[in-house]
N, C-alpha and C positions, 0 to 999 in steps of 0.2 A: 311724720317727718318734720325735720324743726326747718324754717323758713332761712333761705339766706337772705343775710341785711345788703342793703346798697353798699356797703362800703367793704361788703366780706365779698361782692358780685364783684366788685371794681379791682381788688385786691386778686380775685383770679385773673381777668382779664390783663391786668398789668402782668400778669407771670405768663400767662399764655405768649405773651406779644413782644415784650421787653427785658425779657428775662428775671434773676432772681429780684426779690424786693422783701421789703419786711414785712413780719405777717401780721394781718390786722388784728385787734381786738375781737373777743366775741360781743356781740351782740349780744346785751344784756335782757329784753324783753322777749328776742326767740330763745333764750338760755330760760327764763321763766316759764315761757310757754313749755317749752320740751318736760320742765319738769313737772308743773300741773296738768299736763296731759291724763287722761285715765290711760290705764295700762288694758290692752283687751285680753281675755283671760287664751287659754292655749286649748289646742283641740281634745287633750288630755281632760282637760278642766272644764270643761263643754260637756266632756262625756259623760263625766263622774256627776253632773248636777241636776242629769235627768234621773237618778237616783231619790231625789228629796222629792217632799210634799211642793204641790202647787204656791203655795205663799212664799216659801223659799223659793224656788226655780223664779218665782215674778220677780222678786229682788233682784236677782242674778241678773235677767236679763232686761229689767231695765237699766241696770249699770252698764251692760254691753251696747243695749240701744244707743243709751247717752253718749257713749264712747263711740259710737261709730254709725250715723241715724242711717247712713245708707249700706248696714248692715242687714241682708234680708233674714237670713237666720234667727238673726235676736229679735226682729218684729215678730216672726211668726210662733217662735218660743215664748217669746212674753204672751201674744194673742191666746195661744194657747192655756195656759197658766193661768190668765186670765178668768178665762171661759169658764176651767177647771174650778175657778173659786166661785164662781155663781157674779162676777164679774162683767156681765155683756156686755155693757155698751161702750167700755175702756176695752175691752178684746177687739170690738170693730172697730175702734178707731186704731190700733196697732194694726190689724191687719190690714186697714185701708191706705196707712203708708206707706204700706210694701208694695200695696199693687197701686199705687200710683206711681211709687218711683219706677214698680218695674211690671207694665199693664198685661204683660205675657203670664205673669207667674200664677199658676193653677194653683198651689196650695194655699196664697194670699185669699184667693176668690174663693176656697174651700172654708177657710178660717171664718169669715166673714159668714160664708151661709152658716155653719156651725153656730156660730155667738146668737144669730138671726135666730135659728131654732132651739137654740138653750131658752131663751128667755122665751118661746114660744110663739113667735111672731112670724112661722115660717112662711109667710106668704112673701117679706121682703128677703129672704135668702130665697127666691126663685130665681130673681134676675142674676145673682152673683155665679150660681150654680150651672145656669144656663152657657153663660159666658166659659165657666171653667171646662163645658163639656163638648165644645166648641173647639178650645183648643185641644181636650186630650180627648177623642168621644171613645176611647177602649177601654177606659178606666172606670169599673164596675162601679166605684166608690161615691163616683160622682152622681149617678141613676140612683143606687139607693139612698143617697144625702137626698136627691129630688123627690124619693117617693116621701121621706118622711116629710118634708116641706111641702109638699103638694097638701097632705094627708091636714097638715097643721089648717092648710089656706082652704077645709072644707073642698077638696078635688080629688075625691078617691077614686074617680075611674082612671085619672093622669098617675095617680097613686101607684095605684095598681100597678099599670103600665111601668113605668120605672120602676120598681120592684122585678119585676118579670125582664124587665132590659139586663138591670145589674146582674140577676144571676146568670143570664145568656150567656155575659161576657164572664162569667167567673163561676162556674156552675158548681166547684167543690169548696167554696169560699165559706168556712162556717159564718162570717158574719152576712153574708149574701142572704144564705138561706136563712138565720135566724129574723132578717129584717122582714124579708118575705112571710116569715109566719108569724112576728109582731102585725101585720096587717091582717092576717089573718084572724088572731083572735080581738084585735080590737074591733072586726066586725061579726063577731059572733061565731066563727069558725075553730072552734078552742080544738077540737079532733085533729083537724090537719094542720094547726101549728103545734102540738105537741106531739105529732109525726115529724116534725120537717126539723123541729128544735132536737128528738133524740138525734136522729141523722149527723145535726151538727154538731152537737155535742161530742158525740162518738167520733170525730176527725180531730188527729193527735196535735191542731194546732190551734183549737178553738179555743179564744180568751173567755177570762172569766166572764163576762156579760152575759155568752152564749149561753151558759149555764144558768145563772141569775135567769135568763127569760125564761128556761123550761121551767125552774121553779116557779116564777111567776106565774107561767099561765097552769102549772097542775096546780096551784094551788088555789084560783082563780076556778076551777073545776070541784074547789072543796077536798082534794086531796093534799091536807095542810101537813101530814106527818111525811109525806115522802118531799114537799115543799120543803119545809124546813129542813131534810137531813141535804139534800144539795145544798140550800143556801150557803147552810154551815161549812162546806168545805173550804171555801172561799172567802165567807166573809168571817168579820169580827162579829162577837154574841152581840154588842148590843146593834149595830145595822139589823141585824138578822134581828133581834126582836123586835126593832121597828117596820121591815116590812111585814114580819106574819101577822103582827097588832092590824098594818092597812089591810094584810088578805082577809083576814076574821070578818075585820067591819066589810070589807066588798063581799064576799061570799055571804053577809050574814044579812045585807041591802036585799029591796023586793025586787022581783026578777027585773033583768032587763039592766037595772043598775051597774054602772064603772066599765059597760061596751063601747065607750066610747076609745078613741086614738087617747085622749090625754089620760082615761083611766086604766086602760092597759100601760102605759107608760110611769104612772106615779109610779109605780112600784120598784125601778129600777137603780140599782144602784147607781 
């Protein structure tokens, strides 16, 4: 909204008070201002640009950010995007000026643990997490973001435990239960997470990931031809010849080898 000048404020006031009068000039630096404003895009336009790759969508929404810093939406869009490019620690600072401007918002506090355990560091998205599960504690998402950040920070029995909270609260959630049986095989349990991952797989609303983890772990079991034919559903050949090239080398490592949380996890798209 462009600024009234003193003399366009005075020019009302005299009409208010004293009847007609002649009309002032505009005001040549709010007439400036008005025009180098950024324009912010339309909800239309929002929608359609979640449609593109991560390095697009960043653009986007640091143009919206710029145009309006106390727009929450464009922070946590950028944050995201960010993240998405292997971008951390520009994600946390996006997302930490949304939850500062606005200290309630759980998905500010979500973004932030997210960035935290991208780059791998999930011991400092525990506090973020905590805070977000504080304000919303029914929200599955927020337990299983803690187990994987527990799991990061070397605390698999708290691990656990959130894993086991989140699907409580969401118990047909294919990502619930897939998280639940990523902990499972990155502690050597590969039988009952590729029970729990068909399960989730089989619910007609289960993202691609859900999938990617059963292959993951059947092929992590040395069942690399039934691996590969889910991969492929999903992804482009060449992702997919890059993870079966890391399942080769893990399967082909002396026992005991890639049971770790972070080597069950390489493999993920």
């Amino acid at each position: 909204m462009c600024r009234m000048s003193a003399l366009a404020a005075t020019a009302l006031a005299l009409c208010l008070t004293a009847g007609p009068v002649l009309a002032a000039k505009p005001d040549k630096a709010a007439v400036n201002d008005a025009a180098s404003a950024p324009r912010k895009a339309t909800p239309q336009e929002r929608a359609q640009i979640k449609a593109l790759d991560p390095l697009a969508r960043a653009a986007f929404w640091t143009r919206e950010a710029n145009a309006d810093p106390a727009d929450a939406e464009a922070g946590l869009q950028l944050s995201q995007a960010l993240r998405q490019m292997g971008n951390y620690s520009d994600a946390i600072v996006a997302a930490q000026k949304v939850a500062v401007a606005q200290p309630r918002n759980v998905e500010a506090k979500l973004e932030i643990a997210r960035a935290h355990i991208g780059r791998g560091q999930g011991f400092y998205a525990i506090e973020p997490a905590r805070e977000a599960q504080a304000m919303a504690p029914r929200d599955w998402r927020i337990p299983s973001l803690l187990g994987v950040a527990y799991e990061q920070a070397q605390r698999p029995d708290e691990a656990l435990a959130a894993h086991r909270l989140a699907l409580s609260l969401a118990p047909d959630n294919p990502s619930a239960i897939s998280n639940l049986a990523l902990y499972y095989a990155a502690h050597g349990d590969r039988a009952q997470a590729e029970t729990m991952l068909r399960q989730a797989a089989a619910k007609p609303d289960a993202p691609i990931t859900v999938r990617q983890n059963l292959a993951l772990v059947l092929g992590l079991q040395g069942r690399l031809a039934e691996a590969e034919r889910i991969a492929r559903q999903d992804l482009p050949p060449e992702t997919v010849d890059n993870n079966m090239a890391w399942l080769r080398g893990a399967t082909s490592a002396p026992a005991g080898a890639g049971r770790s949380w972070e080597g069950v996890r390489a493999a993920q798209p």
